[in-house]
N, C-alpha and C positions, 0 to 999 in steps of 0.2 A: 124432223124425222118422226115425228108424233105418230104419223098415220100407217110407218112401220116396226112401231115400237113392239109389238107381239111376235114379228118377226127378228128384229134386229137387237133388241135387249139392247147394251150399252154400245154395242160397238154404230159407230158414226154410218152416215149410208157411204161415203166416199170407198169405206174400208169392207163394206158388203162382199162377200166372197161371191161372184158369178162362176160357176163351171170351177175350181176351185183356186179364183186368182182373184183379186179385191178390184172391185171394179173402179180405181183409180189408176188401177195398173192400161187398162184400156184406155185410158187417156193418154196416158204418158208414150201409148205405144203411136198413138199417131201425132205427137208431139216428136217424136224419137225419127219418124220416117220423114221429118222436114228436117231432121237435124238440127233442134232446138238443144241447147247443152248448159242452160239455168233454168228450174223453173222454183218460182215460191210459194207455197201451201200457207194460206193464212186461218191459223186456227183456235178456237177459244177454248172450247169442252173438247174430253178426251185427249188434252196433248198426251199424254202417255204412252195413251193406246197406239197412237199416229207415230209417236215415233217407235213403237216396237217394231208396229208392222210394215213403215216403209224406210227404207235404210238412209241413208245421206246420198245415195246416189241409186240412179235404175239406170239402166243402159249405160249411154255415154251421156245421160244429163244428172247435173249434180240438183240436189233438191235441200231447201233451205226451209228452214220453217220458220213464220212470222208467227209469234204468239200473241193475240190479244188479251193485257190487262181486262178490258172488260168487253164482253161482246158488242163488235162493233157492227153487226149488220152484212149484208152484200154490197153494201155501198162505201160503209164506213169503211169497212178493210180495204175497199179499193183509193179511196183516200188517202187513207195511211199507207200504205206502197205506192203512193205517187210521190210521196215526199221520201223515200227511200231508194227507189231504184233511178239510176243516173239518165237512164234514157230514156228518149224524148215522147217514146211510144210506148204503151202498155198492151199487152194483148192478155186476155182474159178469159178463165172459161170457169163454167159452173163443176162443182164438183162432183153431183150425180144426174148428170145427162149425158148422154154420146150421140154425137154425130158424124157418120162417115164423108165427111167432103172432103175435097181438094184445099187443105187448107194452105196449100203455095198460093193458090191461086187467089183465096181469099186476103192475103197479107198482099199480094201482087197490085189488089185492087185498089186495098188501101194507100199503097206507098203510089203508084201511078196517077190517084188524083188528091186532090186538097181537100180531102174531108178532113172533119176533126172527130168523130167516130164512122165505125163501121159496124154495122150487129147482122149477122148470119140468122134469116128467116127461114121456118121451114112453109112451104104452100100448103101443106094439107093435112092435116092430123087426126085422128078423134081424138073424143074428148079433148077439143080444143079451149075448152074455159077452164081447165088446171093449170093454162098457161098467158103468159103477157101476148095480147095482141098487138097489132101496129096497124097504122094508116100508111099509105105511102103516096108520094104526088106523083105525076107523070116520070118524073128523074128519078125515082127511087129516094127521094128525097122524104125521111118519116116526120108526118104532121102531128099523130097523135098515136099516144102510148097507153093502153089500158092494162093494168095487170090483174089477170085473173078474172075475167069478167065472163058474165053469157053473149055477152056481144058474139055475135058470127063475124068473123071474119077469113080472110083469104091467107093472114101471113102470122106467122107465130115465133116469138121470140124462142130461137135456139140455147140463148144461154153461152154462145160463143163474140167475145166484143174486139174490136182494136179503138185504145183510144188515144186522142192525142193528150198527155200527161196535164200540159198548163189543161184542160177544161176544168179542171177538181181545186183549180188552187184558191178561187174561192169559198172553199168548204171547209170548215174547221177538223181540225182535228179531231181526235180520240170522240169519237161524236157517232153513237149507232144512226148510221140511216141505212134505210133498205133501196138498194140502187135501183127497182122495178115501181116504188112506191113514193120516195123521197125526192132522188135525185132526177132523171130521167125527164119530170116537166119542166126543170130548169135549164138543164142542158136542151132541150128539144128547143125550148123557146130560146134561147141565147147562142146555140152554136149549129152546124150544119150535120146533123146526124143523118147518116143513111140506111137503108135496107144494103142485104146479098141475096133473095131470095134462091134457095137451093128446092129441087124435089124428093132428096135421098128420105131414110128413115129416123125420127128419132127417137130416141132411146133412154127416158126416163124410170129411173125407179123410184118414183116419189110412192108409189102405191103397190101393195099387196102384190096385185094384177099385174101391173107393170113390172115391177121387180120379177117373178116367175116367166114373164115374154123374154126378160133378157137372157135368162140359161138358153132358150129355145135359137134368140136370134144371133147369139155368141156360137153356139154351137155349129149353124151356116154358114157364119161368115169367119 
């Protein structure tokens, strides 16, 4: 949150007020329209804050928070909730980006074939090098992973995954990796990951800019 720090002062970007609701709450709400009823927040800095402002439950899903001893990364937390939650899939999403898809449809996709991930692409973006790019082969099947590069390309990691749980149990524990930087050439090389590629909008507030288009595009939709 470095690059909204003049903005955001201490509070986390997940907890950012859009239009006067934290823009976690717009996660939760199209989580909430699939009728998801657990979800886990894993978090390192600011637990305090997090749990002021988001209660033990939002709708009709209960929220659990995973606290990391020491910061564990986007990869590491994903780790350590693989050795925590009992089922066999994980579905995952970043804490400050939104995407309006059909996410029945994306979970639909996953359970109807035998991938071992699934990661939701968006086609077109600007400034597309603040984000992970992806190669993808005739099947949709992803060759190569770049995060944050000038590469030009066609498909841009959304930040929304399904995974199958055993891919991680190679990875050590309490162990920071970054799942865009770390993990991701191992998995890619060793297990069947695919694209969803979507054309809707998305919706980051990693920047100044960005954060200010969200009042605008909350406000339409």
């Amino acid at each position: 949150g470095l690059r909204l720090k003049k903005i955001s002062g201490d509070t986390p970007k997940p907890l950012m007020k859009i239009n006067r609701k934290p823009f976690i709450n717009y996660l939760l709400d199209l989580l909430e329209k699939i009728s998801v009823k657990k979800v886990y927040i894993s978090i390192c800095h600011n637990v305090k804050i997090f749990k002021k402002t988001i209660p033990n439950s939002y709708k009709n899903i209960k929220i659990i928070f995973i606290e990391e001893k020491i910061p564990l990364g986007t990869g590491g937390s994903i780790v350590a909730l693989s050795k925590i939650i009992k089922k066999k899939n994980l579905f995952v999403m970043n804490g400050d980006s939104y995407v309006n898809i059909d996410l029945k449809k994306f979970i639909d996709t996953f359970k109807n074939n035998n991938f071992d991930a699934l990661i939701a692409l968006n086609k077109s973006i600007k400034n597309e090098n603040r984000f992970g790019s992806i190669k993808l082969d005739k099947n949709n099947q992803i060759s190569e992973f770049s995060e944050k590069t000038k590469t030009k390309t066609k498909y841009i990691n959304a930040g929304i995954y399904i995974f199958k749980k055993k891919i991680f149990s190679s990875f050590e524990q309490q162990v920071n990796y970054s799942l865009e930087y770390d993990l991701f050439k191992s998995l890619i090389k060793n297990y069947e990951i695919f694209g969803w590629p979507f054309a809707s909008d998305l919706i980051d507030i990693g920047t100044p800019n960005s954060y200010k288009e969200a009042f605008d595009y909350f406000k339409k939709n």
